[in-house]
N, C-alpha and C positions, 0 to 999 in steps of 0.2 A: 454614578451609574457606570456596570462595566461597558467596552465598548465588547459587541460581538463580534468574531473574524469572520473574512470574507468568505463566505461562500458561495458564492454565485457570480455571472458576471452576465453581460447581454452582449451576442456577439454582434456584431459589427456587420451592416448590410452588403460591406466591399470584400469580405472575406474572402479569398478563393474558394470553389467549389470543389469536393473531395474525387477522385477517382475511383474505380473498383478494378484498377488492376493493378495487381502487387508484382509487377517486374521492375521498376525502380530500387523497391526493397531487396527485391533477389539480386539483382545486380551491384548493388551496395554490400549485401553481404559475402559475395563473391569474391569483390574484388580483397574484402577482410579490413580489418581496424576499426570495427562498427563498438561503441557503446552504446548500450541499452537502459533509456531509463522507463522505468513502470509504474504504474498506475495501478487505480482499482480496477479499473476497467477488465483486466488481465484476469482478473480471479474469479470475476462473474459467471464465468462459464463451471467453476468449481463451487457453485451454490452460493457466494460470497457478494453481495448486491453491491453496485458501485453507488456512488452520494449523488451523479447529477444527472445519469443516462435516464433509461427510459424504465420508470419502477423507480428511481434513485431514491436514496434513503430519505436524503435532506427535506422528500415533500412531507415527511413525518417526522422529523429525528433532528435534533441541534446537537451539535456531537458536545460533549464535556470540555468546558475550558480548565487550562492551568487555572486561571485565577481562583474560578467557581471551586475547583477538588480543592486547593489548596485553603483558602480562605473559609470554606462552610461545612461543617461536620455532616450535613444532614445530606447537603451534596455526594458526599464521598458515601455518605451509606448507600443512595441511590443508585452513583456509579458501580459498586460494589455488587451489591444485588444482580444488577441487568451484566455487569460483565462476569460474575460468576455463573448465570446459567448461560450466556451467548458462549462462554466458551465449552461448555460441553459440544456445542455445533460447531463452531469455530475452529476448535481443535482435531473434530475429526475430519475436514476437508481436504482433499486429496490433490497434487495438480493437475491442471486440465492441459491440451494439448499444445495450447499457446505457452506455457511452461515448458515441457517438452521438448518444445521448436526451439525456444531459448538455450535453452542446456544441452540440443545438442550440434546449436551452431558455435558453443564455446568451447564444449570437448573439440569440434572441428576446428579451431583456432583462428575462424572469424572474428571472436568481440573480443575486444579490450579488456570487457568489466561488463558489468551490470550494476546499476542502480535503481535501486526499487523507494516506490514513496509507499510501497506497503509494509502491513506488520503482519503478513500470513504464515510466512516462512517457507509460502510455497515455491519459489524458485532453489532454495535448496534441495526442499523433498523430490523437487523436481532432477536434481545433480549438478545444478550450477553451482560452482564454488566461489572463493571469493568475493560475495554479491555485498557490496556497501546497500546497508538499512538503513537510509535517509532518515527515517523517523521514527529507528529502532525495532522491537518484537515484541509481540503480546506473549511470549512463551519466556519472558524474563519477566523480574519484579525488585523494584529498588527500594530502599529505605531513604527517605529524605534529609531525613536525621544525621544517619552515622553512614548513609552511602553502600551498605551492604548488598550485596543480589543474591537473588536464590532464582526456583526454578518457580514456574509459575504452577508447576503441576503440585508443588508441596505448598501453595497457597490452597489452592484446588481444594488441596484434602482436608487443612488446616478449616475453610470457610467450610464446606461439607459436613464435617463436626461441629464446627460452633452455631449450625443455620439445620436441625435435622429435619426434613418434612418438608425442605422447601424446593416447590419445585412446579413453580408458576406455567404457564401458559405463555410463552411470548407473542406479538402482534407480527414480530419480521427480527432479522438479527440483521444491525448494520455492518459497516467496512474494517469498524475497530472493534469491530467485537460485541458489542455494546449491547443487549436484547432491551426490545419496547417491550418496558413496562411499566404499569401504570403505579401512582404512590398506593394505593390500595394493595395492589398484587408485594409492593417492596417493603411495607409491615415497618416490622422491630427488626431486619435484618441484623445481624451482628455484623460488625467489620472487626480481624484480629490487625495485634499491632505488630510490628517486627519484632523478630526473635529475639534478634541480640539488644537492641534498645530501646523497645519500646515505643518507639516512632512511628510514623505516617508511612505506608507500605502504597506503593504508586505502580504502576505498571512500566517498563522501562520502553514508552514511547512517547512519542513529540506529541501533547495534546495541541488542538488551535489556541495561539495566545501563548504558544510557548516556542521559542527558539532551535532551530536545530544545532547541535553545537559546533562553534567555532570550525575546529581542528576536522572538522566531518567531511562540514562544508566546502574548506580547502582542498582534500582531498577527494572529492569529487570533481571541483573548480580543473585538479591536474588530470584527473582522467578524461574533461572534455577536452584541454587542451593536448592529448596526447591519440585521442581518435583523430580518426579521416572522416568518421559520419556518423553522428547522433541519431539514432532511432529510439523516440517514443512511439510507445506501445500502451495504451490502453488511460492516458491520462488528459483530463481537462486541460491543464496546467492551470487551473483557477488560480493555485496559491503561488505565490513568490518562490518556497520552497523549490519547487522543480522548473517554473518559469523562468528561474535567474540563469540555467545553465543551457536549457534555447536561448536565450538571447547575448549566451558567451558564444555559444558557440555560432551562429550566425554573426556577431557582430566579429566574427576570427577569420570567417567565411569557410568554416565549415558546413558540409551541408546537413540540413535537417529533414531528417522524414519521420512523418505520425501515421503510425494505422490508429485509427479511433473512429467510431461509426459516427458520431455527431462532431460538429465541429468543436476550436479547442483554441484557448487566449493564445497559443503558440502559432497559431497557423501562419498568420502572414508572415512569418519568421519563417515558414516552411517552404523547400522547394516541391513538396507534394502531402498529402492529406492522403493516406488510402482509406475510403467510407467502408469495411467492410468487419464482422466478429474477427477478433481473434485470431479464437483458434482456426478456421478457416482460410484467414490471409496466411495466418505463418506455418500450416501445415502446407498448404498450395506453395509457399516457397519453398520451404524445406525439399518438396517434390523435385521441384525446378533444378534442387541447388545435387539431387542425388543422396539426401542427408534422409538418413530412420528416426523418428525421432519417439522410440519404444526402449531408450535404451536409460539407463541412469538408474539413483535409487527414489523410490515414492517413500522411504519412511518416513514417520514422524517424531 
């Protein structure tokens, strides 16, 4: 039997309680050398539903494991199916303010870096540059086989033609993309193979049950060592993924702040919790700090 990855956790009765005023933040990005790491949390406000807040996907939705795609054909048809109509919605979402606030505390040469555990791409569309993808983008696509990528939108076209008519109904579209649908609604889906070999065509993100690689890791490892102040924004930290580097950076004694409205396995690690949305807390800073944050590009 596989084992399923963690997704949940029970917080803890001693947890510190969150604050709602975001002047620790502003005064952290002020003083400048802030890395940023993100969450789902962050994109919710741009239609995109987080896994464990309030609606989270997880009360509906087991996200797709490496092993499951890899190991079971009928699996990969059904991932196929729900992630080629979740991204028609997925792909047209746009960034929300808390994006904005991001991108344009880094044009202002407060952050470090950003690191994101999403696969939306919205912190680009938003003008952030540089931004390390922890868990990669749903807007690539790999070949497991021969290692090839392409673009996900010539997937798009390619499943479009070999699938004509199909065009379900979803129940909700989750964090990866993914749309609830039922095995009834996912038929005879066709799945194509990769162009050049004929292989397993995977989407170029970290499923649960799959690894972030090596060399990624590391270099994220040196961006926390090279900030003055870790700010999460919009994450549980449920998984290890993003939890490993609160608790580098704390155990370096750097300090840590989380905006996230419910509480987060990081927090005792934190010297503050702000309980407030988003885009709220980090537009209210951005006010603070003198920063507009209307400027960058929104494409996709």
């Amino acid at each position: 039997m596989r084992m399923r990855p963690t997704l949940s956790w029970t917080p803890a009765p001693d947890l510190p309680p969150g604050t709602t005023d975001p002047r620790p933040v502003a005064d952290a990005l002020g003083a400048g050398g802030v890395l940023v790491l993100s969450g789902a949390g962050l994109s919710t406000e741009s239609g995109i539903p987080d896994y464990r807040g309030e609606g989270g996907s997880l009360s509906r939705h087991t996200p797709m494991t490496y092993q499951d795609f890899t190991g079971d054909a009928q699996a990969r048809r059904r991932y196929w199916a729900r992630s080629h109509l979740g991204w028609r919605t997925f792909g047209r979402a746009r960034p929300n303010a808390g994006h904005r606030a991001v991108a344009a505390f880094g044009r202002h040469g407060l952050l470090t870096g950003v690191i994101t555990q999403n696969v939306d791409g919205l912190h680009q569309a938003a003008g952030s540059e540089g931004v390390v993808e922890l868990h990669g983008s749903l807007d690539r696509v790999v070949c497991l086989s021969c290692g090839t990528f392409s673009p996900r939108r010539d997937l798009a076209r390619r499943l479009h033609e070999a699938n004509p008519g199909f065009d379900p109904v979803a129940a909700g579209i989750n964090p990866d993309g993914d749309a609830d649908l039922t095995d009834e609604q996912v038929g005879d889906f066709r799945v194509v193979p990769c162009t050049v070999c004929g292989g397993i065509l995977k989407p170029d993100v970290v499923f649960f049950g799959e690894s972030v690689p090596p060399q990624r890791v590391e270099h994220c490892r040196e961006l926390v060592r090279a900030a003055t102040t870790l700010l999460v924004l919009g994450s549980s930290l449920t998984v290890m993924s993003g939890l490993r580097f609160v608790r580098q950076a704390a155990q370096a004694g750097t300090p840590v702040l989380i905006v996230n409205r419910d509480p987060t396995r990081g927090d005792r690690y934190a010297a503050t919790r702000v309980a407030l949305p988003l885009g709220t807390a980090l537009t209210t800073v951005a006010d603070r700090l003198g920063l507009p944050v209307d400027g960058g590009s929104t494409a996709r």
